[in-house]
C-alpha positions as CSV (number, residue, x, y, z in Angstrom):
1,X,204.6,183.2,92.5
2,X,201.3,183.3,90.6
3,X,199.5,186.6,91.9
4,X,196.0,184.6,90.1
5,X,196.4,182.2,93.3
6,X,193.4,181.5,95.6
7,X,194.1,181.3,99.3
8,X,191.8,180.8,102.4
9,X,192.7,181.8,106.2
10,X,193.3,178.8,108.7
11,X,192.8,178.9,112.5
12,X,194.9,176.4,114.9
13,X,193.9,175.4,118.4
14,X,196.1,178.1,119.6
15,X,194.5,180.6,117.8
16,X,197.4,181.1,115.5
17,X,196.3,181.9,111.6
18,X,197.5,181.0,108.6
19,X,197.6,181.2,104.6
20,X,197.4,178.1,102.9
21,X,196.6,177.3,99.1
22,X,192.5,177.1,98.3
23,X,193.2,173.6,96.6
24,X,195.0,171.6,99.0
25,X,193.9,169.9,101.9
26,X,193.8,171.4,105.0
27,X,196.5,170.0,107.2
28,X,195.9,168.4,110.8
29,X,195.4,170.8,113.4
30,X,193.9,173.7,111.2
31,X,190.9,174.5,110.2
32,X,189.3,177.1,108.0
33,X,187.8,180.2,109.0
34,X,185.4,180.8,106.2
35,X,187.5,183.5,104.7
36,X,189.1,182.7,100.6
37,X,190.3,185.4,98.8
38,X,193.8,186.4,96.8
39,X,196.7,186.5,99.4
40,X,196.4,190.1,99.6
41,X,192.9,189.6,100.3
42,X,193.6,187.1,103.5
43,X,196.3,188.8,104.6
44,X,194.5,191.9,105.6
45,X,191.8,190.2,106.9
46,X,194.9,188.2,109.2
47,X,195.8,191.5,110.1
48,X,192.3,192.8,111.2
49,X,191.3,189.7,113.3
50,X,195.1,188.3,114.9
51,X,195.5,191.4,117.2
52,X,196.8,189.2,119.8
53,X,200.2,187.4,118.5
54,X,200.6,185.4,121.5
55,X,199.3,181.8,121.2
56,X,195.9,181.1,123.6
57,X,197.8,178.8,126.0
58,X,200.1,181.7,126.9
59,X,197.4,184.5,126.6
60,X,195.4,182.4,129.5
61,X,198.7,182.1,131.3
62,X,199.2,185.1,132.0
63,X,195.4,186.2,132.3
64,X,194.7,183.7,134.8
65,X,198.3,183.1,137.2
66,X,198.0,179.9,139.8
């Protein structure tokens, strides 16, 4: 794996995140976050900012029952 590689952070509509490669396309149903960096770089901000690990549809499951 080339340690040199740029990645950026990707968000999903359920608010899960994700690495993906700085050069290729962002694939349906992501979109970036503004944050690029080495993969060391966008993992810790992954860590900082996805405290929650459950995906939004279930978070507002459970915070809102019928």
């Amino acid at each position: 794996m080339n340690d040199d590689a740029r990645y950026e952070v990707l968000r999903n509509d359920e608010d899960q995140y994700s690495l993906w490669p700085a050069a290729h396309e962002v694939p349906a149903g992501w979109q970036r976050v503004g944050k690029e960096g080495t993969k060391e770089e966008c993992s810790d901000y992954v860590d900082q900012v996805w405290t929650d690990m459950r995906p939004l549809s279930l978070r507002e499951r459970m915070d809102h029952p019928a």
